[in-house]
N, C-alpha and C positions, 0 to 999 in steps of 0.2 A: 421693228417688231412691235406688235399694237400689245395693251397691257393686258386682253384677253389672253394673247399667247403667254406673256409670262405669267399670268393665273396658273393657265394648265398645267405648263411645264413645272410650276412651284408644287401644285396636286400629284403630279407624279410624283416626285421626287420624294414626298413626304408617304406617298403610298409604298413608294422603294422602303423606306427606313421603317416602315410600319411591321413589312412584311418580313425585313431581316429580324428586326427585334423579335415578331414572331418565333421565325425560324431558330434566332436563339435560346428562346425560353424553350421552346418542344425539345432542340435539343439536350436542354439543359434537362428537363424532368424525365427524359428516357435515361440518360445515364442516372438520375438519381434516383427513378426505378427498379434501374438493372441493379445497382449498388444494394439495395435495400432488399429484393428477393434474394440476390448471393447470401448475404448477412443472415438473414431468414432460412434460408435451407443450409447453411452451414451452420448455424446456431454456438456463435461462440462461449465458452464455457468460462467461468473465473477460474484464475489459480488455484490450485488447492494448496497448501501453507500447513508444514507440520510443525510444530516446535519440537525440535530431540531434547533438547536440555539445556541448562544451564549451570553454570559456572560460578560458584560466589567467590570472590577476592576480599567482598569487605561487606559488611552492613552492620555498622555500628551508630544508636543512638546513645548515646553516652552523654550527650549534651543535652536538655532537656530541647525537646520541639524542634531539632533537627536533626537529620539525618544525610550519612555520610557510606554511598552504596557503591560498590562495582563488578560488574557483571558482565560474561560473557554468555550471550546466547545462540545456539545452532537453530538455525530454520531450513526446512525442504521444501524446496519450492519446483510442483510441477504443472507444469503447461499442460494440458488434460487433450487439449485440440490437437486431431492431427491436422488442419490445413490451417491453422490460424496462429503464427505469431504474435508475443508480445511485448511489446517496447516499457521497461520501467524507466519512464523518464526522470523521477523522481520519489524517494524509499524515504520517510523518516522514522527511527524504531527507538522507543523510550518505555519507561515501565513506569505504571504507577498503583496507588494501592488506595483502592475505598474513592475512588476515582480523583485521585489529586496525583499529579505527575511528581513522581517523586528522582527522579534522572534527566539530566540534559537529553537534546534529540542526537543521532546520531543516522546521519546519511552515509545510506547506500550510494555507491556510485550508479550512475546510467548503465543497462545495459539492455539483451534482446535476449527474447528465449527464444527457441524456434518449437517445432512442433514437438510436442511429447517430449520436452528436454526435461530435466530436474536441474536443478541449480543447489547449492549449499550455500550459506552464507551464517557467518558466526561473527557478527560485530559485539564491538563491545559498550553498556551503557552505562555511565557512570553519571554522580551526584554528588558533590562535599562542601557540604554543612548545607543542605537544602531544607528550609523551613516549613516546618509541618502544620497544619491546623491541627489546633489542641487539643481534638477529639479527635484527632486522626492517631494524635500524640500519643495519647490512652489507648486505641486501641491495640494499637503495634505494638506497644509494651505487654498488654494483656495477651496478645499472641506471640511476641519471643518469649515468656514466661510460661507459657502452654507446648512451647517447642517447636511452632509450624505456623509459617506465614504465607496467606495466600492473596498474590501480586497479578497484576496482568500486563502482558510484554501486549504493545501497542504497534502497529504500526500506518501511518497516514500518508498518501502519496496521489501519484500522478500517472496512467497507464496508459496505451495504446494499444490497439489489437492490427497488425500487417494479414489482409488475405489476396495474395499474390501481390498485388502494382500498388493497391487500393491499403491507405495507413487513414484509418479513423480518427474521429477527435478524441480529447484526453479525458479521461473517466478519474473521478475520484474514487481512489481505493480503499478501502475502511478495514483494517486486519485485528482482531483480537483475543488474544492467545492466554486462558488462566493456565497459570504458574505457582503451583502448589510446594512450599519448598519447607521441609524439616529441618531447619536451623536448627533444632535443639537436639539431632543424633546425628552425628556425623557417619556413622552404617548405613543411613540411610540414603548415601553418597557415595563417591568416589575420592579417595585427598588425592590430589593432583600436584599440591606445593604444599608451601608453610601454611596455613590455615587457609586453603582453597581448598574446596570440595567442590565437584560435579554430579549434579540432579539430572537422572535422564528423568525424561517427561513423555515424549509421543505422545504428545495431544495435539488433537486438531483443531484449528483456528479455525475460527468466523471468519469467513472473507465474502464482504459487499463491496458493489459499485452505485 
């Protein structure tokens, strides 16, 4: 074989792999079309996220510049889509007040919602002896001494939205819930135990991606 012939045959060859790589990039941006109109005409919706209330166990600052909290909070959580699942891969829920996190995070487990589901969920978030800044210090006292302290139940995570086959990437979920709570009259509550009282609230959360 004279080395023209192996020129040619090397020319095809490389026109072969030119034309697949082709073939797979076209293919590739038809289905990332297709994906992208579905997405588009199904117009996925965020959760909508209620807070019912909450539960105080404890919130005593007694020690000067820390605080010592424990809380149970109910959330409603509904899927709004009807063709679009959503995957919480990852839920962290903590409270804090005057924007300083004043409670450990507390994880939700993984789960799915499916279309138009509602879910409940009531974890609990607690804190002891968590160090306050000092003007945070002042003001908490000036509002348990007023009788009503207003907190906001946080939550930070990880989602996914399923619509049929097709599971999108993960979206950062931003939830923020104020929680207005009258410590200083317990009528204002429910006593549930030895000094636990429950706050209904029904307020609507913030919810961004």
């Amino acid at each position: 074989m004279s080395a023209k012939d192996c020129g040619n045959h090397g020319e095809k060859r490389r026109k072969l792999f030119r034309r697949i790589f082709a073939g797979i990039l076209i293919f590739l941006f038809l289905v990332l079309v297709t994906i992208l109109i579905v997405w588009a005409v199904l117009r996925p919706s965020k959760p909508r996220i209620v807070l019912q209330d909450v539960t105080v166990y404890a919130f005593n600052t007694s020690v000067p510049n820390f605080l010592t909290s424990n809380f149970q909070v109910t959330f409603s959580i509904r899927n709004p889509n009807d063709k679009i699942g959503i995957y919480y891969d990852r839920l962290d829920i903590y409270a804090s007040y005057r924007n300083q996190q004043i409670t450990l995070r507390t994880r939700i487990p993984p789960n799915y919602q499916g279309h138009k589901e509602i879910n409940v969920w009531s974890p609990n978030i607690y804190g002891t002896s968590v160090p306050v800044a000092p003007y945070n210090a002042l003001s908490l006292g000036q509002d348990q001494s007023a009788g009503a302290v207003m907190m906001m139940i946080k939550m930070d995570g990880r989602v996914r939205f399923k619509v049929g086959t097709f599971i999108s990437g993960r979206y950062h979920l931003y939830v923020r819930c104020p929680a207005y709570i009258e410590l200083g009259s317990k009528t204002a509550g429910v006593i549930v135990g030895e000094n636990s009282v429950k706050y209904s609230m029904l307020v609507s959360c913030s919810v961004s991606l």
